[in-house]
mmCIF file of the N, C-alpha and C atoms, coordinates in Angstrom:
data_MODEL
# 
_entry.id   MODEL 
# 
loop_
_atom_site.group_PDB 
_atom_site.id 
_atom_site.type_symbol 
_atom_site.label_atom_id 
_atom_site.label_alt_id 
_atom_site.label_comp_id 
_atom_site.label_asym_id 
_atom_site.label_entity_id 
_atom_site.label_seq_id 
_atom_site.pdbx_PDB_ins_code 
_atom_site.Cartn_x 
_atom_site.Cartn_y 
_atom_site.Cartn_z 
_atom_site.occupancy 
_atom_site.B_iso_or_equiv 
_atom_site.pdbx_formal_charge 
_atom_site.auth_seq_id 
_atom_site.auth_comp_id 
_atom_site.auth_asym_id 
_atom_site.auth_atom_id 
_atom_site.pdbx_PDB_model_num 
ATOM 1   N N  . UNK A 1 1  ? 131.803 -28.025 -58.239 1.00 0.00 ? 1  UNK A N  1 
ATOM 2   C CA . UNK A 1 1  ? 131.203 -27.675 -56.982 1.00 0.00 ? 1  UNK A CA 1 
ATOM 3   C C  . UNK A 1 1  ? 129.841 -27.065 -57.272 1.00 0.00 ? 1  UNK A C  1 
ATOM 4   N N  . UNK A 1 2  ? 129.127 -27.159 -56.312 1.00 0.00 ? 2  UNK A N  1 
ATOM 5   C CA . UNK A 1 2  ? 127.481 -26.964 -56.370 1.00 0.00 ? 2  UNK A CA 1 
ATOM 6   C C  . UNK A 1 2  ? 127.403 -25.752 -55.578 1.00 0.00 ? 2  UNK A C  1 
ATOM 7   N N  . UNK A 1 3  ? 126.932 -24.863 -56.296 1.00 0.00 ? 3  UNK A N  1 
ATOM 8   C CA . UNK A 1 3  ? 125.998 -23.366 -55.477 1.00 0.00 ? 3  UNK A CA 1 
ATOM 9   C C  . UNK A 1 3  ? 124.741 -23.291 -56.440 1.00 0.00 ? 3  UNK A C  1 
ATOM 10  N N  . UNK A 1 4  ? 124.009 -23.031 -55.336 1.00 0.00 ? 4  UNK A N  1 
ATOM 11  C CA . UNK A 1 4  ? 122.473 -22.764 -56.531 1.00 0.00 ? 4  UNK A CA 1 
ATOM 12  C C  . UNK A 1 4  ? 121.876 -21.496 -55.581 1.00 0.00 ? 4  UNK A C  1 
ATOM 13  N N  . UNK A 1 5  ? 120.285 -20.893 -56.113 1.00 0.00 ? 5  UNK A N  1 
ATOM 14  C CA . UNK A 1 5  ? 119.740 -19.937 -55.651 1.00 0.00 ? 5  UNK A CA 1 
ATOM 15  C C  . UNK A 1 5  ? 119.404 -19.825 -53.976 1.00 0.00 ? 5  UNK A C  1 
ATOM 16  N N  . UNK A 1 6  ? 119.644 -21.042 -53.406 1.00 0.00 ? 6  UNK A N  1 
ATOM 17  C CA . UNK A 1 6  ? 119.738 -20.810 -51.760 1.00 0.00 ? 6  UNK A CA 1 
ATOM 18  C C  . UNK A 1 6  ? 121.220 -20.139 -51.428 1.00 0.00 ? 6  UNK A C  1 
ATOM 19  N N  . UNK A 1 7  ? 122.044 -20.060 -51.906 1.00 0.00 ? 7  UNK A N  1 
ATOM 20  C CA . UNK A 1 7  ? 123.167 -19.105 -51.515 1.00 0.00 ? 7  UNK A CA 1 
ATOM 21  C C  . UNK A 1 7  ? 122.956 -18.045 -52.144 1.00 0.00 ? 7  UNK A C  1 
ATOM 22  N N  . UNK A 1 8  ? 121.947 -17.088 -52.662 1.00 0.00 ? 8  UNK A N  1 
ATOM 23  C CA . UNK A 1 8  ? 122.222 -15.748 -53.237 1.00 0.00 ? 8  UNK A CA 1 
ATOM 24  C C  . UNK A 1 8  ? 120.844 -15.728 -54.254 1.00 0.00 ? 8  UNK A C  1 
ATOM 25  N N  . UNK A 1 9  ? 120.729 -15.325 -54.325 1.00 0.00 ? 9  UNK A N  1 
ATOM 26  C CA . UNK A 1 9  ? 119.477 -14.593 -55.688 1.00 0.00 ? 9  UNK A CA 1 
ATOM 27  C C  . UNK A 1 9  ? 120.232 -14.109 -56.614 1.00 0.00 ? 9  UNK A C  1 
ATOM 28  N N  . UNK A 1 10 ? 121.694 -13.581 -56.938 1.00 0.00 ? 10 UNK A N  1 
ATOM 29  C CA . UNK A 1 10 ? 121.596 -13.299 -57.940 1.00 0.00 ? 10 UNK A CA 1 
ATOM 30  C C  . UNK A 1 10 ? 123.033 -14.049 -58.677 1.00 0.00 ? 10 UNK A C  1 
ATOM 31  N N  . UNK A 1 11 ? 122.769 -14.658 -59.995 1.00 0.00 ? 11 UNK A N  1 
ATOM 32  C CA . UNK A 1 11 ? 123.870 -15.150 -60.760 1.00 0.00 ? 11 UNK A CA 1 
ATOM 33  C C  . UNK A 1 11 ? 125.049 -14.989 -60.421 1.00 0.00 ? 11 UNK A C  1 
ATOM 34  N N  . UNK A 1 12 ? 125.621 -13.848 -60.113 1.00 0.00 ? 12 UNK A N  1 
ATOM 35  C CA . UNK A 1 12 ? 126.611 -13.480 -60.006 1.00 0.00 ? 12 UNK A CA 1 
ATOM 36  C C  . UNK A 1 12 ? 127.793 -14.339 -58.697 1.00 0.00 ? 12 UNK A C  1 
ATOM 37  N N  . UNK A 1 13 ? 126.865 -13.932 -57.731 1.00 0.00 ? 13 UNK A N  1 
ATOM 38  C CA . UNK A 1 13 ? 126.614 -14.401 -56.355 1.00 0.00 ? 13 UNK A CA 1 
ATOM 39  C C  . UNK A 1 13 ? 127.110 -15.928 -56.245 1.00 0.00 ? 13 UNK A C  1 
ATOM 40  N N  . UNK A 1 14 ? 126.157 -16.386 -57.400 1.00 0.00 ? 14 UNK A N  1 
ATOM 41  C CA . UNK A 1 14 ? 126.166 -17.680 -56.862 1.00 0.00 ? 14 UNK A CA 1 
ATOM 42  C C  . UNK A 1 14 ? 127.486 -18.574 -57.723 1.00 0.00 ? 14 UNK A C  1 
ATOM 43  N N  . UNK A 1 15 ? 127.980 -17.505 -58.523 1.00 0.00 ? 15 UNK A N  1 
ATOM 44  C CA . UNK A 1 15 ? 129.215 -18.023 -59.642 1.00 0.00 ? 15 UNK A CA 1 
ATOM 45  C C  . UNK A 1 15 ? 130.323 -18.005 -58.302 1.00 0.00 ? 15 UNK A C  1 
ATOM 46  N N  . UNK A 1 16 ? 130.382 -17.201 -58.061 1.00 0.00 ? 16 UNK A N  1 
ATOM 47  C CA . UNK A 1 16 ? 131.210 -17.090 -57.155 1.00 0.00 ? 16 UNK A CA 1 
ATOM 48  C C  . UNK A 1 16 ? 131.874 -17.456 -55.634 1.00 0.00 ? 16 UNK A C  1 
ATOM 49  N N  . UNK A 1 17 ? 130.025 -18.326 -55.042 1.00 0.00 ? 17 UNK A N  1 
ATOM 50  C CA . UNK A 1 17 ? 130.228 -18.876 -54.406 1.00 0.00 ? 17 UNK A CA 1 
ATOM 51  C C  . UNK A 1 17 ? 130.512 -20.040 -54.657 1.00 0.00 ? 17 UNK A C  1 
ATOM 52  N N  . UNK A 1 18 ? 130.150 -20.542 -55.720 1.00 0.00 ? 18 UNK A N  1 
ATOM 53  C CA . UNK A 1 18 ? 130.234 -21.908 -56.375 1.00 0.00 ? 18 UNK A CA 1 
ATOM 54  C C  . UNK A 1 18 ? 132.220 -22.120 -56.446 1.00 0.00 ? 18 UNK A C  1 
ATOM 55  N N  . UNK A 1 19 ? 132.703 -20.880 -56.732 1.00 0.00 ? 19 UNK A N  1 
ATOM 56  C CA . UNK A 1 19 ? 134.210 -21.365 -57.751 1.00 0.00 ? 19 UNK A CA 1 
ATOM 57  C C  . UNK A 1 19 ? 134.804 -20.695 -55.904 1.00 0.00 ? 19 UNK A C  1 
ATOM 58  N N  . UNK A 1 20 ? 134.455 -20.302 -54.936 1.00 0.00 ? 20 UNK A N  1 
ATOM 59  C CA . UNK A 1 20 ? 135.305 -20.200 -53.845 1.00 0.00 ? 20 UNK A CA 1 
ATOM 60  C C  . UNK A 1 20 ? 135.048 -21.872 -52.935 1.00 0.00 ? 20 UNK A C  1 
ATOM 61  N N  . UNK A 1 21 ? 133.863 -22.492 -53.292 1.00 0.00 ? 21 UNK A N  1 
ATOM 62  C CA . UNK A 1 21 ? 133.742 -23.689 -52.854 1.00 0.00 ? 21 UNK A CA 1 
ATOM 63  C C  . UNK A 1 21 ? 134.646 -24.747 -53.610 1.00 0.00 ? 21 UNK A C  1 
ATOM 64  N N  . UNK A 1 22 ? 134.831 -24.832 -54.813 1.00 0.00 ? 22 UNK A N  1 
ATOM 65  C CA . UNK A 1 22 ? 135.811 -25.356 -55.470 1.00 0.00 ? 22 UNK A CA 1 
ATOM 66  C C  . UNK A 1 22 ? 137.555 -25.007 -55.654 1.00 0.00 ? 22 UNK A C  1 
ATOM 67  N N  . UNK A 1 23 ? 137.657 -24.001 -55.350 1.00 0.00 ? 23 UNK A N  1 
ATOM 68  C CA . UNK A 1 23 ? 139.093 -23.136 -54.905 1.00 0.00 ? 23 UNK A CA 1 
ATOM 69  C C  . UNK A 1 23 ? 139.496 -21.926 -53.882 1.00 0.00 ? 23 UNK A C  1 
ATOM 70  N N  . UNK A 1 24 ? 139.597 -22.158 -53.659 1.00 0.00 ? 24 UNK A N  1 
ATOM 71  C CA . UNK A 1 24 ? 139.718 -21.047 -52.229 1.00 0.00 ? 24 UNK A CA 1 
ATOM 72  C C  . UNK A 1 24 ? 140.825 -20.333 -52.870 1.00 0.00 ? 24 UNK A C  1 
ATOM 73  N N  . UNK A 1 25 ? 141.519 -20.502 -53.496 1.00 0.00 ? 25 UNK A N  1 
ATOM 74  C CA . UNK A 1 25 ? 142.660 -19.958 -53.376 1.00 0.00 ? 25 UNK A CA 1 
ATOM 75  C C  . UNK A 1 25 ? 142.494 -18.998 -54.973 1.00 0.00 ? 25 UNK A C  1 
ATOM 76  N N  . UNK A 1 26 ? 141.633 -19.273 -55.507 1.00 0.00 ? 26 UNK A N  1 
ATOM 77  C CA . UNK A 1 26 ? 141.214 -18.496 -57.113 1.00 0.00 ? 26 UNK A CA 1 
ATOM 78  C C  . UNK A 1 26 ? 142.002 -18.739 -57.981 1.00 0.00 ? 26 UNK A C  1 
ATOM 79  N N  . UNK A 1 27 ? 142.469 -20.127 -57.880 1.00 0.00 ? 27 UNK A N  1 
ATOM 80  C CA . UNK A 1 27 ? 144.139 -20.241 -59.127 1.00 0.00 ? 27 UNK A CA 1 
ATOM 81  C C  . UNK A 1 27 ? 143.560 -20.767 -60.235 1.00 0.00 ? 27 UNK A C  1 
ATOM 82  N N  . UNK A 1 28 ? 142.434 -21.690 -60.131 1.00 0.00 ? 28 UNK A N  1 
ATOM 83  C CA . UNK A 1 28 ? 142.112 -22.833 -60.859 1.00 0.00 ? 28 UNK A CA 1 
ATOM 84  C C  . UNK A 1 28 ? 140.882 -22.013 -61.811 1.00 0.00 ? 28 UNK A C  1 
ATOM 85  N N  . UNK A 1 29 ? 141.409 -22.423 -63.254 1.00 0.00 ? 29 UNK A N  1 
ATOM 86  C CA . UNK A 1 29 ? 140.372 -21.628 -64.767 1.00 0.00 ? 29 UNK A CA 1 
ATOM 87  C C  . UNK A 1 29 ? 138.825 -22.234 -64.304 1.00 0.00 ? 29 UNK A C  1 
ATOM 88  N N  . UNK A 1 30 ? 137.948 -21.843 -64.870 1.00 0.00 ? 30 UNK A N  1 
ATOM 89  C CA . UNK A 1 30 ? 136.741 -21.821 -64.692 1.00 0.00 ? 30 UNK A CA 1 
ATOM 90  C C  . UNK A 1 30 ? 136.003 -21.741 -65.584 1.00 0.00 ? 30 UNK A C  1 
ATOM 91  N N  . UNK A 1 31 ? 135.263 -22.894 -66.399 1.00 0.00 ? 31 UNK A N  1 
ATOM 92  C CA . UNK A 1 31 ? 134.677 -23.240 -67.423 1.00 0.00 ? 31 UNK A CA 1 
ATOM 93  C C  . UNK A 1 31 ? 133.071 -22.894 -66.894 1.00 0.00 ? 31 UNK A C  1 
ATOM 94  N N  . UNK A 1 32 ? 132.149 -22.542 -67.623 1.00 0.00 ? 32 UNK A N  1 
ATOM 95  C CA . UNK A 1 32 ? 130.704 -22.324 -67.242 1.00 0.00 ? 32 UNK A CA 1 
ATOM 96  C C  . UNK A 1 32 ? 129.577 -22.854 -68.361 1.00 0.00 ? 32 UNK A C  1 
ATOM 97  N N  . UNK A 1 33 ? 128.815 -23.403 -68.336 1.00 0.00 ? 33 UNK A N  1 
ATOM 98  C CA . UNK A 1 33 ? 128.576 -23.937 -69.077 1.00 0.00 ? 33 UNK A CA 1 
ATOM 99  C C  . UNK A 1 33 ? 126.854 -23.466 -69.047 1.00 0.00 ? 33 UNK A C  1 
ATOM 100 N N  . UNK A 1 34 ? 126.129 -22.612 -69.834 1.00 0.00 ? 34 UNK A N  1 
ATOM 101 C CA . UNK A 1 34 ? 124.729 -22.078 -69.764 1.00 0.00 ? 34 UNK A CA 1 
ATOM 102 C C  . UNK A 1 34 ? 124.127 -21.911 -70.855 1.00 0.00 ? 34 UNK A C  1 
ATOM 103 N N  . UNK A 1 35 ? 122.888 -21.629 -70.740 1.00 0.00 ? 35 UNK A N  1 
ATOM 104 C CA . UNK A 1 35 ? 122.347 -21.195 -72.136 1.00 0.00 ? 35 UNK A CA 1 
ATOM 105 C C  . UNK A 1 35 ? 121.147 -20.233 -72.676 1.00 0.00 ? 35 UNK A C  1 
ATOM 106 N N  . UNK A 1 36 ? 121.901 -18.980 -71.711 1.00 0.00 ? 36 UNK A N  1 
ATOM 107 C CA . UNK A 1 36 ? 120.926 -17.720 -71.898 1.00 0.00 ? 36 UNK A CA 1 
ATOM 108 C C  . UNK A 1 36 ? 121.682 -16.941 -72.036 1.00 0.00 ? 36 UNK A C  1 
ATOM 109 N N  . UNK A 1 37 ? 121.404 -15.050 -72.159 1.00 0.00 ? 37 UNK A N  1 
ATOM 110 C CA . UNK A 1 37 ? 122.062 -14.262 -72.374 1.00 0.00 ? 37 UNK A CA 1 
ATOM 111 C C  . UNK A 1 37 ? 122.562 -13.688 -70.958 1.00 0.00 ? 37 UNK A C  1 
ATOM 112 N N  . UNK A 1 38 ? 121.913 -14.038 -69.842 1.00 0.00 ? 38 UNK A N  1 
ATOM 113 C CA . UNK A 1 38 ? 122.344 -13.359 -68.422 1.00 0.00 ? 38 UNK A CA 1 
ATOM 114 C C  . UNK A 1 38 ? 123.398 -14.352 -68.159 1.00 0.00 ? 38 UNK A C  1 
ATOM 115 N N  . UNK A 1 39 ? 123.986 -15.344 -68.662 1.00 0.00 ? 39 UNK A N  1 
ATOM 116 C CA . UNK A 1 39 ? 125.113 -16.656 -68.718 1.00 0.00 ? 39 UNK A CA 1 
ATOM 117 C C  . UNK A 1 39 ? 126.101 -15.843 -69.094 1.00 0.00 ? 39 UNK A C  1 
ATOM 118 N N  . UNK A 1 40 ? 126.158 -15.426 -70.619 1.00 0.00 ? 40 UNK A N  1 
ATOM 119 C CA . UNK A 1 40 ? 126.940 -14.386 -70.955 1.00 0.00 ? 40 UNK A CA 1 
ATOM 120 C C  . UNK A 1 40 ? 127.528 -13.336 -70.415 1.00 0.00 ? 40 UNK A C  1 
ATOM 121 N N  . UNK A 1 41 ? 126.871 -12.694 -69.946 1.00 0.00 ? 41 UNK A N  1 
ATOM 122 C CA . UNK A 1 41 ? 126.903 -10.983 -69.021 1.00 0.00 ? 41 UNK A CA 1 
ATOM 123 C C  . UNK A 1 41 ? 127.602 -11.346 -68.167 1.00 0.00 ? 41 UNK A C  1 
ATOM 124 N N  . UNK A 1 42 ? 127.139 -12.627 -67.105 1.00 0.00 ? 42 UNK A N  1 
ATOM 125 C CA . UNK A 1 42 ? 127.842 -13.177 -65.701 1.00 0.00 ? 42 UNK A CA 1 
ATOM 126 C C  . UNK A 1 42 ? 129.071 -13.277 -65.813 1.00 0.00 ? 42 UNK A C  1 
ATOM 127 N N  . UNK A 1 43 ? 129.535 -14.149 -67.487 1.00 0.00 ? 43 UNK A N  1 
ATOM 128 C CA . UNK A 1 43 ? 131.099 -14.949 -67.683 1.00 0.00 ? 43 UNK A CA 1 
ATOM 129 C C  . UNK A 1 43 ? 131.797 -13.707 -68.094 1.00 0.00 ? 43 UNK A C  1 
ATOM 130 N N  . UNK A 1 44 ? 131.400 -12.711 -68.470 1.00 0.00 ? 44 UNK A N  1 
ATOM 131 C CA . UNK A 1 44 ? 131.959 -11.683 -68.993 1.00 0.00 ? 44 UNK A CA 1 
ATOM 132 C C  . UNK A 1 44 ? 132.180 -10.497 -67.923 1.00 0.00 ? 44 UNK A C  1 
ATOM 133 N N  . UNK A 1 45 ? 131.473 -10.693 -67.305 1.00 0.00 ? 45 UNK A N  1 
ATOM 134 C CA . UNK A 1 45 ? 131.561 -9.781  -65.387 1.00 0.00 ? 45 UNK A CA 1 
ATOM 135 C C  . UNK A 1 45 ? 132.884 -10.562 -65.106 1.00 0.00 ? 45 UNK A C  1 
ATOM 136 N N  . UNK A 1 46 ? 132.892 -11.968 -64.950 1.00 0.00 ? 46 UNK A N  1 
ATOM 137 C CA . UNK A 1 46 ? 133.296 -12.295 -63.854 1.00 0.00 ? 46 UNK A CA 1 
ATOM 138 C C  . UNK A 1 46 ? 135.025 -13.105 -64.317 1.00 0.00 ? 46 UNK A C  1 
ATOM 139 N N  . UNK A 1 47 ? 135.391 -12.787 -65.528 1.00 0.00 ? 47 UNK A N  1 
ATOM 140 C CA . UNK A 1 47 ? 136.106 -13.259 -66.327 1.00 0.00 ? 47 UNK A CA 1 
ATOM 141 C C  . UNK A 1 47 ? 136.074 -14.689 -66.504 1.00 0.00 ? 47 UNK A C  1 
ATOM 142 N N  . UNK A 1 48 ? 134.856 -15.598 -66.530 1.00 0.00 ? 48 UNK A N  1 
ATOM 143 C CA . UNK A 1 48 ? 135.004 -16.745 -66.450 1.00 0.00 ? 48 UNK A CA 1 
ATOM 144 C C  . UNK A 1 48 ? 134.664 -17.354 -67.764 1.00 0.00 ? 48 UNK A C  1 
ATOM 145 N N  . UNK A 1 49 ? 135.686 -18.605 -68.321 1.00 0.00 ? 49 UNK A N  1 
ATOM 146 C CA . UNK A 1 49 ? 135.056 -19.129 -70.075 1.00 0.00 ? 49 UNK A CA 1 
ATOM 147 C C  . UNK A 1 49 ? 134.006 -20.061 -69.505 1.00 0.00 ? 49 UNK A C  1 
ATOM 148 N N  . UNK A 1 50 ? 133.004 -19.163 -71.194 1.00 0.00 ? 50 UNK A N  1 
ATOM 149 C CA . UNK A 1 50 ? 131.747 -19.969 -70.872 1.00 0.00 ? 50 UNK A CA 1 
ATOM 150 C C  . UNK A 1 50 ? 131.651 -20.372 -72.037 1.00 0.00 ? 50 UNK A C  1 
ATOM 151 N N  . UNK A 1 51 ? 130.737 -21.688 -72.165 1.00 0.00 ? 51 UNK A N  1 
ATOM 152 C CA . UNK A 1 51 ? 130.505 -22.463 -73.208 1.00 0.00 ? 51 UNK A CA 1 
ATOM 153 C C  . UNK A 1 51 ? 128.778 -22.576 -73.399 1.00 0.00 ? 51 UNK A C  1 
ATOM 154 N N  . UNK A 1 52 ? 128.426 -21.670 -74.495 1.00 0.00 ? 52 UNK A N  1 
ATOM 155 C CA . UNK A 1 52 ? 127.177 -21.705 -74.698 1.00 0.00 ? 52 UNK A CA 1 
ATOM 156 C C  . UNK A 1 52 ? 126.638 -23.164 -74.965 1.00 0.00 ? 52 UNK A C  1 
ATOM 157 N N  . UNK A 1 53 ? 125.335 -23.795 -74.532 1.00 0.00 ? 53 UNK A N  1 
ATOM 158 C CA . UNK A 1 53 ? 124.435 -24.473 -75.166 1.00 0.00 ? 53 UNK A CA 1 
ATOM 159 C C  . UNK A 1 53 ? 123.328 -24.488 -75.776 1.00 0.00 ? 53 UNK A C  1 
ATOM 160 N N  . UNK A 1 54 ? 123.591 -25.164 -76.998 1.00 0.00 ? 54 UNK A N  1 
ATOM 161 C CA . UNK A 1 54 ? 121.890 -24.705 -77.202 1.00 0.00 ? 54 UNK A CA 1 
ATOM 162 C C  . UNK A 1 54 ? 122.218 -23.614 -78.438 1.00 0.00 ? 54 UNK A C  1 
ATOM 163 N N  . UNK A 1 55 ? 121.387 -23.470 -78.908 1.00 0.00 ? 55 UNK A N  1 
ATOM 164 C CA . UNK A 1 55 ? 121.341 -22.313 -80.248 1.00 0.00 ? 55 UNK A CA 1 
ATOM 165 C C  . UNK A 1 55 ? 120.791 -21.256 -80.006 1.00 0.00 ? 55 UNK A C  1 
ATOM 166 N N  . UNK A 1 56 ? 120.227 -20.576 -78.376 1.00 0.00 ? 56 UNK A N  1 
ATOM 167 C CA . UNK A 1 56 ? 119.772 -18.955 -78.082 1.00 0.00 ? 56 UNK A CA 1 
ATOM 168 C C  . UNK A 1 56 ? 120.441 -17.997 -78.658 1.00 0.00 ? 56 UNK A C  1 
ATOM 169 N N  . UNK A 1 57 ? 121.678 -18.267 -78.905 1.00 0.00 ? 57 UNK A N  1 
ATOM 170 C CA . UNK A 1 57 ? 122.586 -17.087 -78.784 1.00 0.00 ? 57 UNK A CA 1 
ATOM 171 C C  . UNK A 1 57 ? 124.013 -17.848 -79.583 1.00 0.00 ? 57 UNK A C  1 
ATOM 172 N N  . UNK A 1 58 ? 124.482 -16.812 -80.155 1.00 0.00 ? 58 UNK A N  1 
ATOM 173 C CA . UNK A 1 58 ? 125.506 -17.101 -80.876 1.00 0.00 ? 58 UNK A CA 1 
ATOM 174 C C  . UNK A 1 58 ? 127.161 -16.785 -79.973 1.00 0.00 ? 58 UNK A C  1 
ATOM 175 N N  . UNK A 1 59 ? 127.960 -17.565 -79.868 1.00 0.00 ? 59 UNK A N  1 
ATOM 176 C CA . UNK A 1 59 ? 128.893 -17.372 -79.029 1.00 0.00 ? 59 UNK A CA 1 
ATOM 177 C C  . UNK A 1 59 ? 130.168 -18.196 -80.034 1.00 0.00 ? 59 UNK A C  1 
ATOM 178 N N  . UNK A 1 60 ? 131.748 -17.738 -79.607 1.00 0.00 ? 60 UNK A N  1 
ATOM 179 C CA . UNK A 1 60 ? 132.476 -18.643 -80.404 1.00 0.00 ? 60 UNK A CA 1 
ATOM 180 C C  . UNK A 1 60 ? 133.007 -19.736 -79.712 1.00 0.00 ? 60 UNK A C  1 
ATOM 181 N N  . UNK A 1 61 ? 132.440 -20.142 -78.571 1.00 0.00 ? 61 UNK A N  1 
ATOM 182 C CA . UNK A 1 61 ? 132.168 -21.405 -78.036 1.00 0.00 ? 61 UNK A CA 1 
ATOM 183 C C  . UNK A 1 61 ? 130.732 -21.661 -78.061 1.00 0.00 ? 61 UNK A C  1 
ATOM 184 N N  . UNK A 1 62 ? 130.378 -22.543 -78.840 1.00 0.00 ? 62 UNK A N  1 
ATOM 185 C CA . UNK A 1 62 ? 129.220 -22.971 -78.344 1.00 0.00 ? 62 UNK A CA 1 
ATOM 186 C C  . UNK A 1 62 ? 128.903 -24.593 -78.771 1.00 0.00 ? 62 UNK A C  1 
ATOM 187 N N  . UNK A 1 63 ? 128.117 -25.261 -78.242 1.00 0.00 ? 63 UNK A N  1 
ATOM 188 C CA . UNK A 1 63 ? 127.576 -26.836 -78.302 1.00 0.00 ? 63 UNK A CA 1 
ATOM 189 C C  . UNK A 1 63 ? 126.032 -26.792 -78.739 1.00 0.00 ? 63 UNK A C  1 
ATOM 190 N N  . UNK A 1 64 ? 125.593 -28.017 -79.488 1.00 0.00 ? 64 UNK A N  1 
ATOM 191 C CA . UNK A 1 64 ? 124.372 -27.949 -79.654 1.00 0.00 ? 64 UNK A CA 1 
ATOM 192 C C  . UNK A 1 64 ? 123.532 -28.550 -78.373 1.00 0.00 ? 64 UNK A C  1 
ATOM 193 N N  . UNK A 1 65 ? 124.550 -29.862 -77.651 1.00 0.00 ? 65 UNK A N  1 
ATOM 194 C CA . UNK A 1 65 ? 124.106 -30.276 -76.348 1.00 0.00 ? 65 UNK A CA 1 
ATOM 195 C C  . UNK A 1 65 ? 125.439 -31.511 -75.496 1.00 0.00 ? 65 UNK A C  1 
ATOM 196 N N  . UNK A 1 66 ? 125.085 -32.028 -75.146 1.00 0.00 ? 66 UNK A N  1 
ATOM 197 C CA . UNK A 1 66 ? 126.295 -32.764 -74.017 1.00 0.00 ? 66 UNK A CA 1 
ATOM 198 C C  . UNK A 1 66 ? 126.957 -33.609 -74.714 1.00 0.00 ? 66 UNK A C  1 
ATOM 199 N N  . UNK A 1 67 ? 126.251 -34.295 -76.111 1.00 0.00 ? 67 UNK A N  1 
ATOM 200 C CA . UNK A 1 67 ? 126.287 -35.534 -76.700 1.00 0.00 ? 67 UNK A CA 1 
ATOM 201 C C  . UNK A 1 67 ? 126.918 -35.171 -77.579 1.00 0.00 ? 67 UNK A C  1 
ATOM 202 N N  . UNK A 1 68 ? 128.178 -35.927 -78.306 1.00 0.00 ? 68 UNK A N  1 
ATOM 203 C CA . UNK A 1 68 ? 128.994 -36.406 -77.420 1.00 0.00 ? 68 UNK A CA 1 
ATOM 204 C C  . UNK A 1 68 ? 129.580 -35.221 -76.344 1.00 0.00 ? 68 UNK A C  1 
ATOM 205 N N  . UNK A 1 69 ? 129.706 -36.068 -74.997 1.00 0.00 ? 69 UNK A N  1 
ATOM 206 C CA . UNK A 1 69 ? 130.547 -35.279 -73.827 1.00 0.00 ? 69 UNK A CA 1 
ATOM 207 C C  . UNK A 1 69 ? 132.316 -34.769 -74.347 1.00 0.00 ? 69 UNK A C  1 
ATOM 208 N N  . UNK A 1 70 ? 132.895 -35.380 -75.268 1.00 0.00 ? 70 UNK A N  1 
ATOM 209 C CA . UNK A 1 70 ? 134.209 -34.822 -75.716 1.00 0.00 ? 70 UNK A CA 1 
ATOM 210 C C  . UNK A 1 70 ? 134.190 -34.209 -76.437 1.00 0.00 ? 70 UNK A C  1 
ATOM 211 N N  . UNK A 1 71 ? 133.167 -33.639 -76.985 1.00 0.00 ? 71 UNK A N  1 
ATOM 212 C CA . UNK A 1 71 ? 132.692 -32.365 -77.631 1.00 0.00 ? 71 UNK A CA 1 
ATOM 213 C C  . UNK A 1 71 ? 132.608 -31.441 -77.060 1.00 0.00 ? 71 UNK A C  1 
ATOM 214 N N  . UNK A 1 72 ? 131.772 -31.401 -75.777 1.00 0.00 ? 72 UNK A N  1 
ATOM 215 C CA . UNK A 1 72 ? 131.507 -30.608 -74.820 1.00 0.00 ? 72 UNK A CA 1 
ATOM 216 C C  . UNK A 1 72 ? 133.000 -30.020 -73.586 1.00 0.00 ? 72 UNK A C  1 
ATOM 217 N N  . UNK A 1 73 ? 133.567 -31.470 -73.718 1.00 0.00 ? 73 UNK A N  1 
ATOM 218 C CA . UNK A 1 73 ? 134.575 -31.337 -72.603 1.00 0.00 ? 73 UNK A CA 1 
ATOM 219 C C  . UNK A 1 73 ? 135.846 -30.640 -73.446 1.00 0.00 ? 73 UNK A C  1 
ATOM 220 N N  . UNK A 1 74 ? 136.136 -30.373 -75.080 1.00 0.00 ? 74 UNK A N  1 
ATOM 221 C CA . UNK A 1 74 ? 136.890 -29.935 -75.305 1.00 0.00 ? 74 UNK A CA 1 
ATOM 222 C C  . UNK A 1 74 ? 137.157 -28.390 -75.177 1.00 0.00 ? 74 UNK A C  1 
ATOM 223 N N  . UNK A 1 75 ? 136.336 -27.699 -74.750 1.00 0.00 ? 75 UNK A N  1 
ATOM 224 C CA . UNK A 1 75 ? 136.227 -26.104 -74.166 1.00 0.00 ? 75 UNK A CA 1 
ATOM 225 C C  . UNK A 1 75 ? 136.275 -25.725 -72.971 1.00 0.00 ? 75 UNK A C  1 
ATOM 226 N N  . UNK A 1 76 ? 136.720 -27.135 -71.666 1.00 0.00 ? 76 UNK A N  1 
ATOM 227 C CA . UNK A 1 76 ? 136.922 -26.506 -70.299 1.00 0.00 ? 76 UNK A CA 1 
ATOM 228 C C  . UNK A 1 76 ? 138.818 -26.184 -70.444 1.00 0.00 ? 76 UNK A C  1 
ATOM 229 N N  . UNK A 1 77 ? 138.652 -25.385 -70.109 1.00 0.00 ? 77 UNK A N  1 
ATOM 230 C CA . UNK A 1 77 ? 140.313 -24.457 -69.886 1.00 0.00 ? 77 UNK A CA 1 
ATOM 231 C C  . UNK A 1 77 ? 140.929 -25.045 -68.593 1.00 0.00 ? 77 UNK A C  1 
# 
């Protein structure tokens, strides 16, 4: 499900509107997929697994990029 910065200014906000548009009901795990340190802070606020991209930051999930996608897809919970 899609939320971006027209529902909210701040990360948090918009994690949340994003995963109540995709579940209403809050049952369903929640994979996040970013690649900064405010990505981090958010998944760690908000108890959600996140899967770093990219080499900014060191995480014990992380990807170098999408390719291959079953690389990527083996860290959604």
């Amino acid at each position: 499900m899609l939320a971006s910065s027209n529902d909210h200014y701040a990360r948090i906000e918009i994690m949340k509107s994003a995963r109540m548009r995709a579940d209403p009901t809050n049952t369903l795990p929640i994979t996040y997929f970013g690649d900064a340190e405010w990505d981090v802070r958010a998944c760690e606020q908000l108890g959600v697994n996140l899967v770093l991209v990219g080499e900014r930051f060191k995480h014990h999930q992380r990807i170098k990029n999408f390719m291959p996608l079953d690389a990527a897809l083996r860290y959604v919970k």
